[in-house]
Each structure stands twice: as C-alpha cells, then as structure tokens.
KEKE-3310 file (N, C-alpha, C; in steps of 0.2 Angstrom, whole numbers, plus 5000, padded with zeros to 4 digits):
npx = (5141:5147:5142:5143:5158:5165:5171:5169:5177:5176:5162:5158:5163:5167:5172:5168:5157:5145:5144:5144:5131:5123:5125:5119:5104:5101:5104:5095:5085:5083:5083:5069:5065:5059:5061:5065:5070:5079:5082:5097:5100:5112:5123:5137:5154:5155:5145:5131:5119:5114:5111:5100:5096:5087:5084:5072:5069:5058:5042:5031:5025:5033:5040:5051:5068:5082:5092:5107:5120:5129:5142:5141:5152:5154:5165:5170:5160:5164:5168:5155:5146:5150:5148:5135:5131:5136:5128:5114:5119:5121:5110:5103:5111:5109:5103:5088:5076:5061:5048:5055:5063:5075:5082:5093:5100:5108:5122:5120:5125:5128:5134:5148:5154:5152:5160:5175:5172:5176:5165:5150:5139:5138:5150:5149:5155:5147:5144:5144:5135:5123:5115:5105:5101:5093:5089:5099:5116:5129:5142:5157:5176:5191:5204:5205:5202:5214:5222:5220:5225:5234:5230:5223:5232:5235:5240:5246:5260:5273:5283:5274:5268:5276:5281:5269:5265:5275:5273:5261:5265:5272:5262:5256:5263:5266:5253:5247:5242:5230:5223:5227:5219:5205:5205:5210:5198:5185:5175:5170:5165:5165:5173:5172:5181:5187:5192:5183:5171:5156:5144:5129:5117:5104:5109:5108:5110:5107:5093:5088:5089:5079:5068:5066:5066:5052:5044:5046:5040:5051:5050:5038:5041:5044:5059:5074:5088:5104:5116:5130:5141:5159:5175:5195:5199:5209:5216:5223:5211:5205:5187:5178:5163:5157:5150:5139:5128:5123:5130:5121:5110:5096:5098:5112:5116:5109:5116:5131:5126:5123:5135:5145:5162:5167:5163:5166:5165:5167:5160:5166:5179:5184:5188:5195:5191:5185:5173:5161:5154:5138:5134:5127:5120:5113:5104:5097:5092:5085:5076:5069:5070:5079:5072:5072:5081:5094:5111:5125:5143:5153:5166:5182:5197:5213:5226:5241:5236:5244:5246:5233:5226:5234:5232:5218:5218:5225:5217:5204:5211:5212:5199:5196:5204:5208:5204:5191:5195:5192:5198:5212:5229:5230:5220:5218:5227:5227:5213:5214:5222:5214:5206:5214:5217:5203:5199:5208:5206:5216:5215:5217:5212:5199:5192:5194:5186:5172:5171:5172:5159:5151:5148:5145:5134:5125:5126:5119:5107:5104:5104:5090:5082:5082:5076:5062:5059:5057)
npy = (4689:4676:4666:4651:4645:4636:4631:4624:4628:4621:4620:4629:4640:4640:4634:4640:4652:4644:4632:4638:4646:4632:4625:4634:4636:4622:4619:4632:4628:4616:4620:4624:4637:4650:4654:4664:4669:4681:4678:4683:4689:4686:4672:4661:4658:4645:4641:4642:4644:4661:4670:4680:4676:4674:4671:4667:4666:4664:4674:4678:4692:4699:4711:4715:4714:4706:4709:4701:4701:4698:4699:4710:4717:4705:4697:4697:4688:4675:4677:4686:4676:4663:4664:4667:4654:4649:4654:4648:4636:4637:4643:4639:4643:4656:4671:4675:4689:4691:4691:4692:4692:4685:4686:4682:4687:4682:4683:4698:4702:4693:4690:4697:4689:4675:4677:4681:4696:4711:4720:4724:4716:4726:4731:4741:4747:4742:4748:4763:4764:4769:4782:4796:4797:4801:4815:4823:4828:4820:4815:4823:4819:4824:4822:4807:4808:4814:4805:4792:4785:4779:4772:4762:4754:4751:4738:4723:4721:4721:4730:4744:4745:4747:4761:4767:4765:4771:4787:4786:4788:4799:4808:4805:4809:4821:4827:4821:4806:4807:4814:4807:4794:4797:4801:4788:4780:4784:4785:4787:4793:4796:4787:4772:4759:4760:4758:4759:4763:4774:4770:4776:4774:4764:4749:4729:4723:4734:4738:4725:4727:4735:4729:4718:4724:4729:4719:4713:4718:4730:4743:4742:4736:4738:4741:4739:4729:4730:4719:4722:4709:4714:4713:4719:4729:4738:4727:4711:4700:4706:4713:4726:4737:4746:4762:4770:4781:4799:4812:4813:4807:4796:4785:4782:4784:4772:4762:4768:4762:4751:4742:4749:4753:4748:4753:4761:4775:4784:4796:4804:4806:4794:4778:4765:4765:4779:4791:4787:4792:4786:4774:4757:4757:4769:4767:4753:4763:4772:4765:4758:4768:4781:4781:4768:4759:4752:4752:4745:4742:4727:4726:4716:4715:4710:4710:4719:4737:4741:4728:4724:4737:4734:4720:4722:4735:4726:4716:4724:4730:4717:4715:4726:4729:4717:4701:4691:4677:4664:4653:4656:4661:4673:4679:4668:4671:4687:4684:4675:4681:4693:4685:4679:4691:4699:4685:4679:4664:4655:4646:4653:4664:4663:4658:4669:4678:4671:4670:4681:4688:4679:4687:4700:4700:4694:4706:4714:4708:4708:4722:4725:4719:4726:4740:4735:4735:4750)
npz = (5443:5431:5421:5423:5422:5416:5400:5384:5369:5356:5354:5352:5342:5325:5312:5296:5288:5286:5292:5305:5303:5300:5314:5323:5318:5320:5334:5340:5334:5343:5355:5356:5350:5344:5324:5314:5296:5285:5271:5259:5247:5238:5236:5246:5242:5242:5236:5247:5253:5256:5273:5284:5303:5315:5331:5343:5360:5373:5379:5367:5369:5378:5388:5392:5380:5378:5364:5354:5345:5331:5317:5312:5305:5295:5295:5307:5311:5317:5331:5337:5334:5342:5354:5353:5352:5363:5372:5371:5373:5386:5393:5404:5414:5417:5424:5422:5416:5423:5412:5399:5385:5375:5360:5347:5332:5320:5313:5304:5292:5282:5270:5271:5281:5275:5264:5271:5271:5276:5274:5267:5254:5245:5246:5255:5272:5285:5299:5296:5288:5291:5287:5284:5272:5261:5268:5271:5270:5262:5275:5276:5273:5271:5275:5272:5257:5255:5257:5249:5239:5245:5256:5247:5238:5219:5219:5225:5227:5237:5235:5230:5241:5253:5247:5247:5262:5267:5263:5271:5284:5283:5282:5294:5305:5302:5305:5315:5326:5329:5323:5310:5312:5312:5299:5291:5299:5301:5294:5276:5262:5248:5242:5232:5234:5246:5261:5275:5272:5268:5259:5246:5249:5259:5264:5260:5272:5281:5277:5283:5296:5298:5295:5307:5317:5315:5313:5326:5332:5341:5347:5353:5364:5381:5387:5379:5377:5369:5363:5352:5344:5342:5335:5333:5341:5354:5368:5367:5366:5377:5382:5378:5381:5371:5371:5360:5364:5365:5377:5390:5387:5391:5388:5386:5400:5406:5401:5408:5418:5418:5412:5420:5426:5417:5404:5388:5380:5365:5361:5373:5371:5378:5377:5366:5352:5342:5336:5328:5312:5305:5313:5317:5327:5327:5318:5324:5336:5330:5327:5336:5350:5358:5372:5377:5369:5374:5372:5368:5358:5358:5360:5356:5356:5347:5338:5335:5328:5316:5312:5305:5301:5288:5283:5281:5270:5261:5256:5250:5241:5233:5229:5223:5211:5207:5196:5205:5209:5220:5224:5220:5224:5228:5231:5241:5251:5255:5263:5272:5279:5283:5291:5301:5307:5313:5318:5330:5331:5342:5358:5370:5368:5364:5375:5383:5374:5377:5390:5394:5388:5392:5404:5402:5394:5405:5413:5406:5407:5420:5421:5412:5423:5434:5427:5424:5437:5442)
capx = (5144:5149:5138:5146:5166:5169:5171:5171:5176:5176:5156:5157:5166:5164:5178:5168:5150:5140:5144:5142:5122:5121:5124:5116:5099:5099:5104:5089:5077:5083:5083:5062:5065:5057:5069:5064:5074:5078:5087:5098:5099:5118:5129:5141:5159:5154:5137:5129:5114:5115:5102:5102:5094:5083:5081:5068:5068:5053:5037:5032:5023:5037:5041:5060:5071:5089:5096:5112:5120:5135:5144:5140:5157:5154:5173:5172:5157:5166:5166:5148:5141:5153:5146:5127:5130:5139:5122:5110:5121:5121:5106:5100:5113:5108:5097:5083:5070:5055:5044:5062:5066:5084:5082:5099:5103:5116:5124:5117:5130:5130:5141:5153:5154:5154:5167:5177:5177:5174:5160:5143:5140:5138:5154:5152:5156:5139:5144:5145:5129:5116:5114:5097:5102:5089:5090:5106:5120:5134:5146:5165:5183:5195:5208:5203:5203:5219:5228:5215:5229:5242:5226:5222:5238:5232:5243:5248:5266:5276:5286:5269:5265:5281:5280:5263:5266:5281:5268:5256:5269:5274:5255:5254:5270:5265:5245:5245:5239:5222:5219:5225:5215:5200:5205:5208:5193:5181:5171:5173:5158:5168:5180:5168:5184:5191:5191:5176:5168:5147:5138:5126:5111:5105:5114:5102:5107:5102:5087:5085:5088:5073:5064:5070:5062:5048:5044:5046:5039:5053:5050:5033:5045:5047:5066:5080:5097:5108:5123:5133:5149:5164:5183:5199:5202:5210:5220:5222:5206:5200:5181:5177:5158:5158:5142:5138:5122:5126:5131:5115:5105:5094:5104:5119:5115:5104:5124:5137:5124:5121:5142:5149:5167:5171:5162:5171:5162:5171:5162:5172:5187:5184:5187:5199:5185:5185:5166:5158:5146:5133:5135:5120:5116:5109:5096:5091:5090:5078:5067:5069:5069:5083:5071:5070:5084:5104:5116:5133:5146:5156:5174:5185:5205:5215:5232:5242:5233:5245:5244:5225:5229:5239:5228:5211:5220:5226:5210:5201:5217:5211:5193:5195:5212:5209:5198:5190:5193:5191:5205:5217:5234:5231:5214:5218:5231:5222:5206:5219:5226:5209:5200:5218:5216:5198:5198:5214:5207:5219:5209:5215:5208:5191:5189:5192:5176:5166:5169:5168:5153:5143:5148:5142:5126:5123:5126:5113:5100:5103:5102:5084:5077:5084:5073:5058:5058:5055)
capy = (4682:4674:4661:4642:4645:4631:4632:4622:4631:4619:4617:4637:4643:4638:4636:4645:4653:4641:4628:4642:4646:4624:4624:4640:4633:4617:4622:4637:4622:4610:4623:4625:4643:4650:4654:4669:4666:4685:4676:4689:4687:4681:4665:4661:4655:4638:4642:4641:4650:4668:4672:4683:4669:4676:4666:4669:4666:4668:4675:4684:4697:4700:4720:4718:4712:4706:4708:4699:4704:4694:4700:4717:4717:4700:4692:4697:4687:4673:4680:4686:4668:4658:4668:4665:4647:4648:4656:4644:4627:4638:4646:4640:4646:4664:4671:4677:4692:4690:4695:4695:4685:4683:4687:4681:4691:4678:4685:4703:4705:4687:4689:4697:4682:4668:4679:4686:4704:4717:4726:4720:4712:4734:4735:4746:4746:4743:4751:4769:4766:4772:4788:4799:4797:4807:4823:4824:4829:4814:4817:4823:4816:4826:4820:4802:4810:4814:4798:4788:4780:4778:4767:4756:4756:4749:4733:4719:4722:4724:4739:4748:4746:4750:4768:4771:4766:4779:4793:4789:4787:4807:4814:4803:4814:4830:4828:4817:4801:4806:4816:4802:4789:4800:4801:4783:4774:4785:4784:4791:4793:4797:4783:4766:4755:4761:4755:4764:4765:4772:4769:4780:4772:4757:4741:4724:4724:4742:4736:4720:4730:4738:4725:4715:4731:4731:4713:4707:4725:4729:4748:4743:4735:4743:4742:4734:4728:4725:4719:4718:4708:4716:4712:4719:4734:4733:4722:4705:4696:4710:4714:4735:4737:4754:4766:4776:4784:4806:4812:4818:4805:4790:4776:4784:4784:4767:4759:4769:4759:4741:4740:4751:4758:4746:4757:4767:4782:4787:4804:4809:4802:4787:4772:4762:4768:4785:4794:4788:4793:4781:4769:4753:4758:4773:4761:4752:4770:4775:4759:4756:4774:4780:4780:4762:4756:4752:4749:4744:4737:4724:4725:4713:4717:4704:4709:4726:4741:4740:4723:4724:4738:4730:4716:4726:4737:4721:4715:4732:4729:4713:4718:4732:4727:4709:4699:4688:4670:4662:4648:4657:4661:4679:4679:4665:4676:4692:4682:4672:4687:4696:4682:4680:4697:4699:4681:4674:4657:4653:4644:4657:4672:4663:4658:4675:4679:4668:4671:4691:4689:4678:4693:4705:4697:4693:4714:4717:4705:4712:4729:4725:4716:4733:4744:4734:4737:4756)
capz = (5443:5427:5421:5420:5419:5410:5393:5378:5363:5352:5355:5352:5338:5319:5305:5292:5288:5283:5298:5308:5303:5301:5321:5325:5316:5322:5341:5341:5333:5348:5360:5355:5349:5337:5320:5304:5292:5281:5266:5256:5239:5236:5238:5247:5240:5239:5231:5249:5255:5262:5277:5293:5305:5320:5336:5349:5366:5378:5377:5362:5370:5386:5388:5389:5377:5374:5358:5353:5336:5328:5308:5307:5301:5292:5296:5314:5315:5320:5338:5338:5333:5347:5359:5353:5351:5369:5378:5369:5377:5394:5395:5411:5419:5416:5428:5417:5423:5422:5407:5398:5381:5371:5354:5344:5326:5319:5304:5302:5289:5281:5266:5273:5286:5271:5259:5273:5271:5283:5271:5264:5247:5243:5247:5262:5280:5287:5303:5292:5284:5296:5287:5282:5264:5258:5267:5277:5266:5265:5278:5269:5277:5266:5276:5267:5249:5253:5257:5248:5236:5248:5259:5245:5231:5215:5218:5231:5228:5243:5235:5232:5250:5256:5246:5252:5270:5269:5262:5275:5289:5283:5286:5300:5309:5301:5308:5323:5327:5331:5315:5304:5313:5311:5292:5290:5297:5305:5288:5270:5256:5242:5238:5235:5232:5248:5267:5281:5265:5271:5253:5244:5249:5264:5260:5263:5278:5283:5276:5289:5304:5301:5297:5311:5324:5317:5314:5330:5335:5346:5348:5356:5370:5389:5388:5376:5376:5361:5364:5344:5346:5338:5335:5332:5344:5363:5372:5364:5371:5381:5377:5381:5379:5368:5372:5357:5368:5365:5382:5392:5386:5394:5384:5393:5408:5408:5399:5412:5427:5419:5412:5427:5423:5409:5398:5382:5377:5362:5360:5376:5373:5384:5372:5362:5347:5339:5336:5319:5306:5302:5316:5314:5331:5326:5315:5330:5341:5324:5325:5344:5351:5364:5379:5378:5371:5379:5366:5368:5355:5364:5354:5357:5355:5344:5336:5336:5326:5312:5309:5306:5294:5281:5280:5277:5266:5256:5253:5247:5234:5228:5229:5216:5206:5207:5195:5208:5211:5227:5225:5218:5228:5229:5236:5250:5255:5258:5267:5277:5284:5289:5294:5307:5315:5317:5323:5331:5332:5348:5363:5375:5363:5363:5379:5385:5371:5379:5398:5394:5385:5398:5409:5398:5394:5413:5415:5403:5408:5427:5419:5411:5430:5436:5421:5426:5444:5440)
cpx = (5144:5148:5142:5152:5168:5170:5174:5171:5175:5168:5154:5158:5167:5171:5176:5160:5144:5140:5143:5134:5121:5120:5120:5108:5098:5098:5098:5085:5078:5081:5075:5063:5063:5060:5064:5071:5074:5085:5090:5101:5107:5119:5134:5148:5160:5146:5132:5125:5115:5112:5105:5095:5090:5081:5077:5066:5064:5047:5036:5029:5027:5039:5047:5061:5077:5093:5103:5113:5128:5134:5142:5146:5158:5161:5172:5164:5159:5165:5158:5144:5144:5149:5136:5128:5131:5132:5117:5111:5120:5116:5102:5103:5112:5102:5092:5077:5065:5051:5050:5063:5072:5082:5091:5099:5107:5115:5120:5121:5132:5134:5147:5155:5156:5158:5170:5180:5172:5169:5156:5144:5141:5145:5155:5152:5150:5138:5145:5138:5122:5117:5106:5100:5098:5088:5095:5113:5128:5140:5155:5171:5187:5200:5211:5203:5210:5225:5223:5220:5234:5237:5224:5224:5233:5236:5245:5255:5268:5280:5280:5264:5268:5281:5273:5264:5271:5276:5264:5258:5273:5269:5254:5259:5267:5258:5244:5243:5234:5218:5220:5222:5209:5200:5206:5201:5187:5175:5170:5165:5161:5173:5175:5173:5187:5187:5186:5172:5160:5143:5135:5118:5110:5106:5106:5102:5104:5095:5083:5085:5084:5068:5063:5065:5056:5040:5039:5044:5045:5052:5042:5034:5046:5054:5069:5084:5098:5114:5129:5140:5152:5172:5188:5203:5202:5213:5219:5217:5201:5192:5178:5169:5157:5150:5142:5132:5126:5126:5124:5110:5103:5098:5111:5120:5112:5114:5129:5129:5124:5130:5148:5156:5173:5170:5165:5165:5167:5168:5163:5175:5188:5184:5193:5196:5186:5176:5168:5156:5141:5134:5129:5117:5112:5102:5094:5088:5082:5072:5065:5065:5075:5081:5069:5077:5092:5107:5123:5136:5150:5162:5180:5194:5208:5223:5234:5239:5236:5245:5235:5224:5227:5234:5222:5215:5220:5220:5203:5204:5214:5205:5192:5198:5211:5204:5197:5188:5196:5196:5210:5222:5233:5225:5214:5222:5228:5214:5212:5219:5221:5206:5206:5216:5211:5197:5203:5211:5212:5214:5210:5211:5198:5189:5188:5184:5171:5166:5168:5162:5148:5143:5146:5134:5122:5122:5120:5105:5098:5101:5093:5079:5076:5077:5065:5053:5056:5050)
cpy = (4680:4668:4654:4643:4643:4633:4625:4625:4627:4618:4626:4641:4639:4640:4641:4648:4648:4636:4633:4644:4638:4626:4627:4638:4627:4618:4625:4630:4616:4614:4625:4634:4643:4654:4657:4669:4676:4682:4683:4685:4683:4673:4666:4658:4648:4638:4640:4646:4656:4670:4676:4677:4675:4671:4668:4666:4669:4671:4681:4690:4699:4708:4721:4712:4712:4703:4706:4700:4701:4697:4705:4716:4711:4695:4694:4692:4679:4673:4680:4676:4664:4661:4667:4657:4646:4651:4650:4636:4631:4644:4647:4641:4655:4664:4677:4681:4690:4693:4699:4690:4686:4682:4685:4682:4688:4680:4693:4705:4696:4686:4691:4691:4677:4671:4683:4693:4707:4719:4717:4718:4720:4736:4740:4741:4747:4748:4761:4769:4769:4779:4789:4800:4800:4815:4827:4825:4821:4816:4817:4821:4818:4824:4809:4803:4809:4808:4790:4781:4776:4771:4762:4757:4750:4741:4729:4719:4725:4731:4744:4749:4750:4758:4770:4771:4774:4787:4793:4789:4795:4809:4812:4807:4818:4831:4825:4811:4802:4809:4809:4796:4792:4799:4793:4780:4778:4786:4787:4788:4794:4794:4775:4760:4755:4757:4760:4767:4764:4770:4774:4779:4764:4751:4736:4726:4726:4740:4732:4721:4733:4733:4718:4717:4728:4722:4709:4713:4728:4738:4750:4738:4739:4745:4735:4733:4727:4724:4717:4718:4712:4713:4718:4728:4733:4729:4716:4700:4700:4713:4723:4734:4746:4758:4772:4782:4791:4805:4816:4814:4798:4786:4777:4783:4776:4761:4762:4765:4752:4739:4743:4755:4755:4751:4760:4771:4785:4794:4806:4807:4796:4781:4772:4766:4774:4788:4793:4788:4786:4772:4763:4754:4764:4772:4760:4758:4772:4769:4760:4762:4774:4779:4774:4756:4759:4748:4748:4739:4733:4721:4722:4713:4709:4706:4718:4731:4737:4734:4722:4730:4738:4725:4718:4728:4732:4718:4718:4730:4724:4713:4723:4732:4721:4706:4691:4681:4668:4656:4651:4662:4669:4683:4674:4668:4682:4689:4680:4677:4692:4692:4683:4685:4698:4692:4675:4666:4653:4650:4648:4663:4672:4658:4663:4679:4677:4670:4679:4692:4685:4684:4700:4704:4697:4702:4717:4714:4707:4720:4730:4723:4723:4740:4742:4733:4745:4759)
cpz = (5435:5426:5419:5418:5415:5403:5389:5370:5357:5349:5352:5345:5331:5314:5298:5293:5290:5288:5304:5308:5303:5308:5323:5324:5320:5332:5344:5340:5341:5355:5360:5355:5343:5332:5315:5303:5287:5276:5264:5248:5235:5240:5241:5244:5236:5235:5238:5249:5259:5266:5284:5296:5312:5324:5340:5354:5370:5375:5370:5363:5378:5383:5388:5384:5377:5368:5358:5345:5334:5319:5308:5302:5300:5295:5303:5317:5319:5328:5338:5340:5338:5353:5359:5354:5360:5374:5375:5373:5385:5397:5401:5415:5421:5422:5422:5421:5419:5417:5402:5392:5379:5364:5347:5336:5325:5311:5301:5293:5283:5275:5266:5277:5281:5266:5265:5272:5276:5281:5269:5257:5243:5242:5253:5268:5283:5292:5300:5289:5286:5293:5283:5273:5259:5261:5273:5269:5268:5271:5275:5276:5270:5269:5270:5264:5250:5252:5254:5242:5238:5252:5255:5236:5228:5214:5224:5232:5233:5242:5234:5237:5254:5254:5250:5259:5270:5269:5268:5283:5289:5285:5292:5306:5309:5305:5315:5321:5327:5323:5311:5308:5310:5303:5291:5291:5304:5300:5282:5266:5249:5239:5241:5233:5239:5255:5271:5273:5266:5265:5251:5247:5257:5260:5264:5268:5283:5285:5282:5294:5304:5299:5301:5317:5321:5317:5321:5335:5343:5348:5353:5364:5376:5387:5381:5377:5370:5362:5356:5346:5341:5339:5332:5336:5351:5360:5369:5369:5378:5377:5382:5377:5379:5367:5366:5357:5368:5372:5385:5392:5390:5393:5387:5398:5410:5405:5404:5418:5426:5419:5417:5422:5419:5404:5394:5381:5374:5361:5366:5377:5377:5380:5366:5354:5346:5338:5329:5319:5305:5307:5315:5321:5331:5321:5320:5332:5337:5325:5332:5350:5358:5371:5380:5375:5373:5376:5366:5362:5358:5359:5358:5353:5351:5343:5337:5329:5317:5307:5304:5298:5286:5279:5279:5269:5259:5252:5250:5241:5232:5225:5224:5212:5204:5202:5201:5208:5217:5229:5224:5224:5232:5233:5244:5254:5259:5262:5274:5282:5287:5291:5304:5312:5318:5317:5323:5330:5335:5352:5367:5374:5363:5368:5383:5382:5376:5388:5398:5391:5390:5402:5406:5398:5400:5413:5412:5406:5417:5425:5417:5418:5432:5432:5424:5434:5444:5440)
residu = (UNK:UNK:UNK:UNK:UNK:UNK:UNK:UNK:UNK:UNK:UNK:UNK:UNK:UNK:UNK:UNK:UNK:UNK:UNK:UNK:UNK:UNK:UNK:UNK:UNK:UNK:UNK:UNK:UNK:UNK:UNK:UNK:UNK:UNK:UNK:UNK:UNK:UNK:UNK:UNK:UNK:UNK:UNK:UNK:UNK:UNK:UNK:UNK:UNK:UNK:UNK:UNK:UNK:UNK:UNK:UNK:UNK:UNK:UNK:UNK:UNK:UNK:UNK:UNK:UNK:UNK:UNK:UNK:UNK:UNK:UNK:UNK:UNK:UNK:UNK:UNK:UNK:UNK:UNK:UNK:UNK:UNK:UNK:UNK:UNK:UNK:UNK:UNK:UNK:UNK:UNK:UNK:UNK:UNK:UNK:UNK:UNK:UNK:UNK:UNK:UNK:UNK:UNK:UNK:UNK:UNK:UNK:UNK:UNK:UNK:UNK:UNK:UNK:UNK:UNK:UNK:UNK:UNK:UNK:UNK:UNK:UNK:UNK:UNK:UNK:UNK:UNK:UNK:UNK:UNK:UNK:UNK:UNK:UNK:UNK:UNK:UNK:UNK:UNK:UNK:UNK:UNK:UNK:UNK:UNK:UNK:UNK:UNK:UNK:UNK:UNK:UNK:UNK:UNK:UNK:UNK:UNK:UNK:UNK:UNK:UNK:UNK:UNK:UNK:UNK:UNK:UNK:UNK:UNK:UNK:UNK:UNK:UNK:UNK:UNK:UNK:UNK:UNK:UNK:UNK:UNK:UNK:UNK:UNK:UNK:UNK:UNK:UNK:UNK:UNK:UNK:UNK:UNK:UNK:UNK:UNK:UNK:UNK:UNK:UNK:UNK:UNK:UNK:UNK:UNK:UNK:UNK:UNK:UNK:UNK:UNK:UNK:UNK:UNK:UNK:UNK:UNK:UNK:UNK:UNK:UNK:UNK:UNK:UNK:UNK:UNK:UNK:UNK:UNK:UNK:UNK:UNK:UNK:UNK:UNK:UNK:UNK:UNK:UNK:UNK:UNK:UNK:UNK:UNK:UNK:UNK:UNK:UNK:UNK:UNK:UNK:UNK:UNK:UNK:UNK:UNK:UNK:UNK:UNK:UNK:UNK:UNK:UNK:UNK:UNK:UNK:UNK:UNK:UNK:UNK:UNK:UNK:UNK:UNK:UNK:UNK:UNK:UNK:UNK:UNK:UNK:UNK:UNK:UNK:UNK:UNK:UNK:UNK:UNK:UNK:UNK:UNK:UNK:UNK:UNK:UNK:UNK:UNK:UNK:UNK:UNK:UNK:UNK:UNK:UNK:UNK:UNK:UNK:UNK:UNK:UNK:UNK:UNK:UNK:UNK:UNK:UNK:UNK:UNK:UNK:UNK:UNK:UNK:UNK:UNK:UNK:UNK:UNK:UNK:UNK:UNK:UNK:UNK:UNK:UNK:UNK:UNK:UNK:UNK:UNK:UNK:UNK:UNK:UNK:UNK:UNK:UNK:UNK:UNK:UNK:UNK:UNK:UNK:UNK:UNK:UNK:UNK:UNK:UNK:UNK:UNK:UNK:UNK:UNK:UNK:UNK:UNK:UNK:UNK:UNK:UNK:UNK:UNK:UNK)
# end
C-alpha cells in the first residue's frame, strides 16, 4: 500500500540548492533527528555553503537500516530531496519494522546540486567513480575516443552541433544503437572535459560515502537498504528501480523479492540502463558488504533521450570553452536546459515522484521486516 496519497508538492520540492538543504535541516531538527553535517570545501553560485547533510532516524544501535540517497548526479538531486522532504512530513504513515531506523543522505553530490551539473566539483560523473584506482587498470571506451569531438564540439554554435549531430548520427547507423549508447555514456577515463567522465582518482564525494559507512558503522548492520533517487531515463514520471547486484548474488536475490517485477537488471538486458563501470553502488557494496546490503537506483523518466543529450552536451561545452560566469546569457541557457530534463518541474511529473517513491520505500522497509524474520 502506498503511504498517504495525497500530495503536496509544493511542501516537497525546492527551487534551488540552498533552499533545498534550508528545509531539509530545519525539518530533520523538527522532526528530532539527529543531523552530521560533512561540509565540502566549495561554494555555491551565490557564495553558499556546500555540505552533504545526514539525517537519522531511530535507534542508533537498530540492525536494519534504510538508506535514502538524493544528487548523486547533483542536478537531479531535485527529485531525490522532494522525496526525503516528502517522507520526513509523512513518516508516520510508514509502517516502520522493528529495530529499523531511516537514515536520509541529502546532497551526496552537493555541488553539482547548487551549480547545476550532472558531475562533481572534479568534474566527473560520480556514478563512474567507484573504481580501485590504485590496482585495477582504468577501464578503456574507444568507442568514446572516437566520437569524443563530435560529444562535446569546442563551441555552442548551432552549426557546430548540427555537423557533429550528423557525424555521430553516421556511427550511430553503421554501429547500432546499443554500441553507441555503450560508447557515449557508459563511462570513459580519457576525456576529462567530456560527459560519463569516471576521474583519475575518488572525488569528495567518493570520499564521504565511505565515511558515511563507516561513521554510522553501517557494515556492522544485519541488513540495508539504499534507495539512490535518480532522473532522466524511462517513461516520463515513471520510476524503474535498477538492481546493479551481479546475477547469482544475495543482493539480487534479496532486490527481485522486496521490488517484484518492477525491477531492471541492466546486466541482463533487463532495464532502461546499460551496465557501467564505477557505479557509487559498488562503494557502498565495498563498505557495506553484499550479504547485507540491497541496492537499487530508483530512475525516474523525464523527457525523450535525445533531448537530454543536447542539453548535457551543451553544458560540457560551456564548462571547458567557456570562461565561467553564472549570470551571463550563455551559462543560464545551458543550466536552464539541464536543470529542465532532469527535473520537469511539472505537478504531474512530481506527484508521480512522490507517490512512486512512498511505494518504493514502503517495498523496502517491508523487504527489511521480511530480512529480520529469517
């Protein structure tokens, strides 16, 4: 069942960063939870403070946990945050197991979130960064080498879009869809100007998911949940919760029983999603351990593929070509345009959010009662 139908999204959903952690803060402190603060060392656009915010719900020594994760990918943390703000006012409608608290991650990712961009202050794609950087060799995408000029031309001119579009709408013919999706955005190491761009090294971030684990020792936990919101793939306002658990494994198994046959499982073809490198689930999985925890991203569909795109794209452009000012005409354009895709800011776009995400959440916290019965 699906906790409290109604909706108010205006109580929900935040115009920019900064009012976004304001609420979140103040809420968590009303709601008597207890709130770490892991500042990060930049500003945001208006010279605000940057911080991932940790809320805690329930006893500090309870065996299960359910993690909630909003902004890995910064600009989509919109969504994430509506969705923690939306369980916080409607918490008592949950049915809560026993020896079970709610842990809320707002802002994993918090400069992306206050400069809308998809990547970290590093510049990468957080979700690509989970790699062994000291004794794994970087993972190669020569597909990405090759169209690496065409993904992000050295200018916002429309004629130098339209020539690249045309070059990568020729590989896209000759290769298939599937390869060049794989070669755009399943993650590249050798282009730090470009899009799925994993780093050389762990970003803050990186960094605060594991001190996050070990903090709040979640690895000394019976069972976990994580649920990290996402946007911009799928049905417009549909939310697919995507299992990156290998096939065989406990976390697979303990996710096809709590979300049933919603689930995507991209590594077997099952999912809107493709299988990538350095996903941030494979951080937790290292802190957590797989026989404890059950991880799904919970991606939420907004506009059609293409669109989505053009506007990342664009914003790589002004990000490496551009010298960087936040008022001027050429910068609000390119935010404008990604903040839209990954987050319509429509009401039926983010009522659907929030009524598929009590329903997710509910799934997992049935799924933990379930774990604890064992």
């Amino acid at each position: 069942m699906i906790p409290g139908l109604s909706v108010n999204v205006s109580d929900c959903f935040s115009p920019d960063y900064g009012t976004a952690r304001r609420r979140f803060l103040q809420r968590a402190a009303d709601a008597g939870a207890a709130v770490t603060t892991y500042a990060n060392p930049n500003k945001g656009p208006g010279g605000e403070d940057l911080a991932t915010d940790v809320a805690w719900f329930g006893p500090d020594d309870a065996e299960n946990v359910l993690v909630i994760v909003s902004a890995t990918h910064g600009v989509e943390g919109f969504c994430g945050s509506g969705a923690q703000l939306d369980w916080i006012a409607r918490r008592a409608d949950y049915t809560i197991p026993r020896n079970t608290a709610l842990m809320l991650v707002h802002a994993i990712n918090p400069y992306g979130f206050a400069w809308l961009r998809r990547t970290t202050e590093e510049g990468v794609d957080l979700n690509r960064n989970s790699i062994d950087f000291d004794t794994t060799p970087l993972p190669t995408n020569e597909g990405y080498s090759l169209l690496a000029s065409e993904l992000v031309p050295q200018t916002l001119d429309d004629a130098a879009f339209d020539a690249a579009d045309e070059k990568l709408q020729e590989w896209r013919a000759a290769h298939g869809e599937t390869a060049f999706e794989t070669a755009r955005s399943s993650g590249q190491y050798d282009h730090p100007e470009g899009i799925f761009y994993g780093g050389t090294a762990p970003t803050w971030s990186m960094q605060t998911i594991g001190k996050i684990c070990q903090d709040f020792r979640l690895s000394e936990r019976r069972s976990v949940g994580l649920i990290d919101f996402h946007t911009g793939l799928g049905p417009y306002g549909s939310g697919e919760p995507i299992c990156g658990h290998k096939p065989g494994t406990p976390g697979q198994a303990r996710c096809r029983k709590w979300y049933g046959d919603s689930l995507g499982e991209p590594l077997l073809g099952k999912s809107f999603s493709l299988p990538i490198a350095g996903l941030t689930q494979y951080a937790w999985d290292r802190c957590i351990g797989n026989d404890s925890l059950t991880f799904v991203a919970l991606e939420f569909g907004t506009y059609v593929p293409d669109i989505g795109a053009r506007a990342l794209r664009a914003e790589h452009v002004y990000h490496a070509y551009y010298p960087m000012d936040w008022n001027s005409s050429e910068c609000q354009t390119v935010k404008a345009a990604l903040r839209k895709f990954y987050y319509p800011d429509t009401l039926d776009w983010k009522e659907l959010v929030i009524a598929r995400g009590r329903q997710v959440i509910q799934q997992a916290l049935c799924g933990l009662a379930q774990e604890s019965e064992v």
